[in-house]
C-alpha positions as CSV (number, residue, x, y, z in Angstrom):
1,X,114.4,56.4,30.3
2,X,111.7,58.9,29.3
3,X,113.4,60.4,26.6
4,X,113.7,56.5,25.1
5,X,110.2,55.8,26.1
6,X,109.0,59.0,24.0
7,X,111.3,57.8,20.9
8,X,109.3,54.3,20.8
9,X,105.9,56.4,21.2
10,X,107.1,58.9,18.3
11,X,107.8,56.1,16.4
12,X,104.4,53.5,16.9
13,X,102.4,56.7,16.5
14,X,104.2,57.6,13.3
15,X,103.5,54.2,12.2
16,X,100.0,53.8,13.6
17,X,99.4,57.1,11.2
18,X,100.7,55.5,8.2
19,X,98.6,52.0,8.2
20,X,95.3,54.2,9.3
21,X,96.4,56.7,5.9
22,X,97.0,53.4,4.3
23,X,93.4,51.8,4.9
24,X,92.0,54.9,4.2
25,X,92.9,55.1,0.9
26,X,92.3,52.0,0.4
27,X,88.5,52.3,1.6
28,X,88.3,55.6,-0.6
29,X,89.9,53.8,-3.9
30,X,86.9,50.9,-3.4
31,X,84.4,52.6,-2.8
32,X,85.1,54.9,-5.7
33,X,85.8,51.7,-7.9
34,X,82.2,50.5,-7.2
35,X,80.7,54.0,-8.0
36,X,82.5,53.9,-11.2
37,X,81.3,50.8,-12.2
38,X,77.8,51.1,-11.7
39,X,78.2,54.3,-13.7
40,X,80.1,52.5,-16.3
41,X,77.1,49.8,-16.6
42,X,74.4,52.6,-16.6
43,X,75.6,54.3,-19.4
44,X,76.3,50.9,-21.3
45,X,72.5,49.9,-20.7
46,X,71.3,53.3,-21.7
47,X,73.5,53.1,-24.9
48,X,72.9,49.7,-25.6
49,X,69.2,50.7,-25.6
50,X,69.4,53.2,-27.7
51,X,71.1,50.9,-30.3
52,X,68.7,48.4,-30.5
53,X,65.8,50.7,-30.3
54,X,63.1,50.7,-33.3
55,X,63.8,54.7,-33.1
56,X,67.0,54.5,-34.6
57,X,66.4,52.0,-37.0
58,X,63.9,54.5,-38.6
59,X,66.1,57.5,-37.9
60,X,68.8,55.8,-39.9
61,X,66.2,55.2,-42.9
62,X,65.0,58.9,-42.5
63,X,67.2,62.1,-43.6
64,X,70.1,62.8,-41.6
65,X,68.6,65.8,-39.6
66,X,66.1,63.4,-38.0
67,X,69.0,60.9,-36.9
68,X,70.9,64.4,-35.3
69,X,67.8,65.0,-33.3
70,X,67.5,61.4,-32.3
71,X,70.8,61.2,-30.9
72,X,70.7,64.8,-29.4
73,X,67.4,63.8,-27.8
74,X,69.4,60.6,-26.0
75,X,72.6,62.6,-25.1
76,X,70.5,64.8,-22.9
77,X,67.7,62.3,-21.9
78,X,70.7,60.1,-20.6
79,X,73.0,62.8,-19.4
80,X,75.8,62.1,-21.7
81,X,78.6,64.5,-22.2
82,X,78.6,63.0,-26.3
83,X,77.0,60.5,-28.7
84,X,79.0,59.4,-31.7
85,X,77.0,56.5,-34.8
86,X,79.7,54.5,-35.8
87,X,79.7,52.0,-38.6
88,X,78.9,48.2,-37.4
């Protein structure tokens, strides 16, 4: 009778484990979905910004070395790893 009795604990620990892994991961995956997110809409506000600024509407009428400072100046004042200008 023990040894049975120690079977079913093996087994509804192993599985007690698994859904406790399960939620887990779960929890993780959320939580890192919401971070991701609200990093995603920062840098879209910060970008979006920058496009409709005044700046760059006068960096774009100014020679091209003044436009590469403007968008170097962003990149680091918003922490971005790159900023490309594409064509609307």
């Amino acid at each position: 009778m023990l040894p049975l009795l120690g079977l079913i604990l093996l087994v509804w620990s192993n599985e007690a484990v698994d859904r406790l892994l399960i939620t887990k991961v779960q929890s993780d995956l959320a939580v890192a979905r919401g971070y991701f997110e609200r990093v995603l809409a920062e840098v879209g506000a910060g970008t979006r910004a920058v496009a409709e600024s005044a700046a760059l509407q006068q960096a774009l009428a100014a020679p091209p070395a003044e436009l590469v400072a403007l968008l170097r100046q962003v990149r680091e004042r918003e922490s971005l790893d790159f900023i490309n200008l594409r064509p609307a």
